[in-house]
Every structure is written in C-alpha cells, then in structure tokens.
PyMOL commands that place a pseudoatom at each C-alpha (Angstrom):
pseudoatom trace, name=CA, resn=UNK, resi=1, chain=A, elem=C, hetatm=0, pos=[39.204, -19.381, 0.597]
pseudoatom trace, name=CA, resn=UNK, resi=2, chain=A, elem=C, hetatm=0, pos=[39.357, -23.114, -0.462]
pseudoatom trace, name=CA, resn=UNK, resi=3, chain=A, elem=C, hetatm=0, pos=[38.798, -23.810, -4.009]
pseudoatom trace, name=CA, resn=UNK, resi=4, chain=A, elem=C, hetatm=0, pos=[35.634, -25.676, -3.651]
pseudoatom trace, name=CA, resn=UNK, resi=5, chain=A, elem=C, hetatm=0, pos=[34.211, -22.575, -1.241]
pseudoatom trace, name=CA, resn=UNK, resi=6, chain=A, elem=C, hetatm=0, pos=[34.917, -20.402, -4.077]
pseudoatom trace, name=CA, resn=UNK, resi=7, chain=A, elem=C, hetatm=0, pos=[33.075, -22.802, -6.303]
pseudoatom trace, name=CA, resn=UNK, resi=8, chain=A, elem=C, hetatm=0, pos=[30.265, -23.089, -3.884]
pseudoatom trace, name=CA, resn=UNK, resi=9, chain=A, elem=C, hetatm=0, pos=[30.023, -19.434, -3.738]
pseudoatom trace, name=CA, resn=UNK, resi=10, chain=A, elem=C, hetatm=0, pos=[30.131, -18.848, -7.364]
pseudoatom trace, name=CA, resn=UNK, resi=11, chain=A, elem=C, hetatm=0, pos=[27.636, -21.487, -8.340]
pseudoatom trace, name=CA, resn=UNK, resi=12, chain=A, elem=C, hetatm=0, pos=[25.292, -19.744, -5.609]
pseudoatom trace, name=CA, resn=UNK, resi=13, chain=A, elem=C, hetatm=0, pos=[25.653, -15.945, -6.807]
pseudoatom trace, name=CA, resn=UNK, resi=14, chain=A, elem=C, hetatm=0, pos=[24.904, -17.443, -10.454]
pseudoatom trace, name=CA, resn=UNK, resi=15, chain=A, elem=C, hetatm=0, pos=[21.181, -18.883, -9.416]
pseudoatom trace, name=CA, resn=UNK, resi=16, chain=A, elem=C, hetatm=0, pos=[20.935, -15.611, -7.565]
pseudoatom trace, name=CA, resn=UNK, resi=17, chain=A, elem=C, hetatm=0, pos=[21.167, -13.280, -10.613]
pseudoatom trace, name=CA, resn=UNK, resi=18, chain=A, elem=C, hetatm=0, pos=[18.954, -16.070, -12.343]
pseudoatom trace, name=CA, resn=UNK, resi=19, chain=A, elem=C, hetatm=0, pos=[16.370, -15.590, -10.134]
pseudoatom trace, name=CA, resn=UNK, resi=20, chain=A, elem=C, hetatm=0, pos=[16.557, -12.194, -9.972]
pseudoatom trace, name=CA, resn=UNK, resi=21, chain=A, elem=C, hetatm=0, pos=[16.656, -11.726, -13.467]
pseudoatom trace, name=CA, resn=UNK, resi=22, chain=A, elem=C, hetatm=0, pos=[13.381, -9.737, -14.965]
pseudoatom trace, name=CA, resn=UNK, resi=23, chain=A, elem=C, hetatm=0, pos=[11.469, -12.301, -16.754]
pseudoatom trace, name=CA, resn=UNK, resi=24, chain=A, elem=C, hetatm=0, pos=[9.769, -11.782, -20.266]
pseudoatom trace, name=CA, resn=UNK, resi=25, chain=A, elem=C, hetatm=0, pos=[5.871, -10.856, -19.862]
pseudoatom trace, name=CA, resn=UNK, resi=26, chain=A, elem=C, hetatm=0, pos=[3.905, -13.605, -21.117]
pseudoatom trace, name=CA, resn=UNK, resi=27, chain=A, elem=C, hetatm=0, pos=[1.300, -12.400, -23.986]
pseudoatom trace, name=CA, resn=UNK, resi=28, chain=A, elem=C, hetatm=0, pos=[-1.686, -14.468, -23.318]
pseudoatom trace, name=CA, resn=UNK, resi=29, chain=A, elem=C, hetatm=0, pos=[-4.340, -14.356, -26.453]
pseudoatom trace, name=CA, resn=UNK, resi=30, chain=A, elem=C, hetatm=0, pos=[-7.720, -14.480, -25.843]
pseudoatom trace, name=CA, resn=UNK, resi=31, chain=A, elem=C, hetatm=0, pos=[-10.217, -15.217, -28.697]
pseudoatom trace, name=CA, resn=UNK, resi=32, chain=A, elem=C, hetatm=0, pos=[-13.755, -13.482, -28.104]
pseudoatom trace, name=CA, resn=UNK, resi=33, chain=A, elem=C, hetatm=0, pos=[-16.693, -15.589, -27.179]
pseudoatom trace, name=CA, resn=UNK, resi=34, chain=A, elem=C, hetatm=0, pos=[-19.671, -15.760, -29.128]
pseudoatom trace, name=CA, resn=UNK, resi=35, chain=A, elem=C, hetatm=0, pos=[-22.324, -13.918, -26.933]
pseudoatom trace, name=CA, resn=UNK, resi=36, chain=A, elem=C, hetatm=0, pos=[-24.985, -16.356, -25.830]
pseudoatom trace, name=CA, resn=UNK, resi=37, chain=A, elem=C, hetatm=0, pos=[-28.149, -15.956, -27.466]
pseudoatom trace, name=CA, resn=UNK, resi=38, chain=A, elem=C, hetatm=0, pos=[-31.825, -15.862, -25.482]
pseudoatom trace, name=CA, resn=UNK, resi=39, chain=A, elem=C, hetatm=0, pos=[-33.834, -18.927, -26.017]
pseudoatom trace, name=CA, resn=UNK, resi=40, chain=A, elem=C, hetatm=0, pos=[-37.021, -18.295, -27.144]
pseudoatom trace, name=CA, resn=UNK, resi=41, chain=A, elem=C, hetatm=0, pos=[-39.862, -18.186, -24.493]
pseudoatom trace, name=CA, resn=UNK, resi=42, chain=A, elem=C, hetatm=0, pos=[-43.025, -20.131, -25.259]
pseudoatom trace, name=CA, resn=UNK, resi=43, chain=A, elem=C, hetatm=0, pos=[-46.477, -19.049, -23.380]
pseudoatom trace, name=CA, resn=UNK, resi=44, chain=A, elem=C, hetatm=0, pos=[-49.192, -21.880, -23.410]
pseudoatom trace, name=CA, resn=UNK, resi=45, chain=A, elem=C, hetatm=0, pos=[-51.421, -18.536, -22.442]
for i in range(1, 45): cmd.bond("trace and resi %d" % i, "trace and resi %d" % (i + 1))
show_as sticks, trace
zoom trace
C-alpha cells in the first residue's frame, strides 16, 4: 500500500478503538429535597 493509505488506515483504526473504548460511568450526586410542607387550611365555617 501507498504510504499515505497506510496513514489513512492507521489514523482510522485509532478513532475506532477510541470510540469503542468503555467509557468511565459518570457518578451523578443528587442532594435530597426538602419535602414540601401542607399549607395550612383555613375554614370561614
């Protein structure tokens, strides 16, 4: 093969194993919501 075929070819199996490579798992951090508290009901009765 030419030189820049072999370069081609290279530069192409490298972003393939990039791509393919298993990615890190992303620890997502949630902080806990207050809870909601019940407004207080009024009766005019």
């Amino acid at each position: 093969m030419s030189k820049s075929k072999t370069i081609v070819l290279g530069l192409c199996l490298v972003a393939f194993a990039a791509g393919c490579a298993r990615k890190a798992e992303e620890v997502v951090y949630v902080e806990p919501v207050q809870p909601i508290a019940a407004e207080p009901v009024y009766s005019k009765y």
